[in-house]
N, C-alpha and C positions, 0 to 999 in steps of 0.2 A: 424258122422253117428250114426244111432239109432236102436239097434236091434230090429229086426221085431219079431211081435207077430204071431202067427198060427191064420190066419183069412181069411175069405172069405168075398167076394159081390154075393149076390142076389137080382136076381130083383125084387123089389119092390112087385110085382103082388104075387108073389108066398109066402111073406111072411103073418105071422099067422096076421089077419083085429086087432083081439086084441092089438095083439104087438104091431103094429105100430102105435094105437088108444095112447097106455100108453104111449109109446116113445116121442108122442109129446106133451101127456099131462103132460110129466113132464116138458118140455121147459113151455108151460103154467102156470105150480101151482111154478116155478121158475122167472116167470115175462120175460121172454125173448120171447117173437114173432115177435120182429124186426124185426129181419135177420133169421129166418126159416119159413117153410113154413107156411103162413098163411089161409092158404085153408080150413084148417080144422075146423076155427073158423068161416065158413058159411058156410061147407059142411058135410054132414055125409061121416062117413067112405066109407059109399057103392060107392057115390057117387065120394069121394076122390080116389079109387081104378079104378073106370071106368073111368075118366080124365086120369088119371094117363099113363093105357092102350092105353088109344088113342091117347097119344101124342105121337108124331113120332119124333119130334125135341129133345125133351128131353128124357133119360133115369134115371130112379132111383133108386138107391140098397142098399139093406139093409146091414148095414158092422158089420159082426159075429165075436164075439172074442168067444170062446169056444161055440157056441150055443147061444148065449146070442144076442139080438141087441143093438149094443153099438153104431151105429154110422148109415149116411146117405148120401147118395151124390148123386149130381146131375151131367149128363156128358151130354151136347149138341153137338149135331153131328153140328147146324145151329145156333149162337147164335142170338137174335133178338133186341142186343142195345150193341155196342162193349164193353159198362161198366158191360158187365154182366160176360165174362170169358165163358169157357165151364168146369170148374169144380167147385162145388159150393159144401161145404159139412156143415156139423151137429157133434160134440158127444154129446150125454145123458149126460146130466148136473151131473149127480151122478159118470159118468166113465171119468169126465178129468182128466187132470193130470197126467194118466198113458201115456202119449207117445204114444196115439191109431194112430192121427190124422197124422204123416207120415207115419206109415204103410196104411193105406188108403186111402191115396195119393198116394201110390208108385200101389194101385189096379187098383184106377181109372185109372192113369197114361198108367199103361199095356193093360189096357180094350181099352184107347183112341187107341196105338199107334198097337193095335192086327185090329181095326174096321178102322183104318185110318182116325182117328180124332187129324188131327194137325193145326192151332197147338195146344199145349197144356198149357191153357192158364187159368189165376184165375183173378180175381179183389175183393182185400179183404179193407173192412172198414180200413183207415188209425188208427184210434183208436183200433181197435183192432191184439192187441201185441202177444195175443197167438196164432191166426190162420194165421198172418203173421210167425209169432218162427216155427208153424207148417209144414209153404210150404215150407221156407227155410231148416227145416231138412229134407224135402223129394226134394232137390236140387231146387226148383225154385228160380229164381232170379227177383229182379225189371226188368222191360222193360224200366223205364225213363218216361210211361205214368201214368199220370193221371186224375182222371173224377170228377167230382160233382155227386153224388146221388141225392140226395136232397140238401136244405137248410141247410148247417152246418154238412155236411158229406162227404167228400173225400174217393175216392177210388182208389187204386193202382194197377196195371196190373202187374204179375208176368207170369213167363213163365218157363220152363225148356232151360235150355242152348242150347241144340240143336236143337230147333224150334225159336230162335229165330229168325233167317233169314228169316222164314216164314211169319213174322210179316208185 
């Protein structure tokens, strides 16, 4: 188990347009657009903050460790391709390592299971080691499924123990 840091999620909307402009332009000026949001690289901020608003299916919040935005996630009440998971998250390329990513897990997790978003579900790149290391320290476990992405990209379904049944 991983001790938890003094953090919060806010939604997205209500964070400072700056913040969130930096936050992803450091995933950018680090070469990683892959796997986070790519909206920003044909939308302006303004624009990215009024999508954002109107989407009803997805939720988004900014995850605060002292005041600071360290991290991001996504929580989908409806998911729209079963390879997507209904928890999708981010840290700022400059704050891993610190053990952010199951505390932030375990936010999203409460936010799901407070709004009756079960189950509670992830699908993480097979290649990537740390954001699987991450969901398993905030207790999810494989489900035994797995998807194709794309061409030459596997992705694994994790769940929390107790929604499994709901699969």
């Amino acid at each position: 188990m991983v001790e938890s840091v003094a953090a919060e999620l806010l939604p997205l909307t209500s964070l400072d347009k700056a913040e969130v402009e930096g936050y992803w332009r450091e995933f950018t000026e680090n070469g990683e657009t892959e796997n986070v949001l790519w909206e920003l690289a044909t939308l302006s901020i303004d624009e990215y903050y009024e999508r954002q608003g109107a989407d009803r299916r997805n939720r988004r919040f900014g995850f605060l460790v002292g005041g600071a935005l360290v991290g991001m996630v996504r929580i989908s009440s409806r998911i729209n391709h079963e390879a997507n998971g209904k928890v999708g998250y981010s840290i700022r390329p400059s704050c891993r390592k610190r053990l952010y990513a199951p505390t932030l897990l375990r936010l999203a997790e409460e936010y799901c299971c407070l709004n009756g978003i079960t189950p509670v579900t992830a699908c993480v790149d097979v290649r990537n080691e740390a954001s699987l290391k991450a969901f398993r320290l905030a207790g999810f476990v494989p489900t035994g499924r797995e998807f194709d992405w794309t061409y030459q990209r596997r992705a694994v379904e994790l769940s929390l123990p107790e929604h499994l049944n709901n699969l």
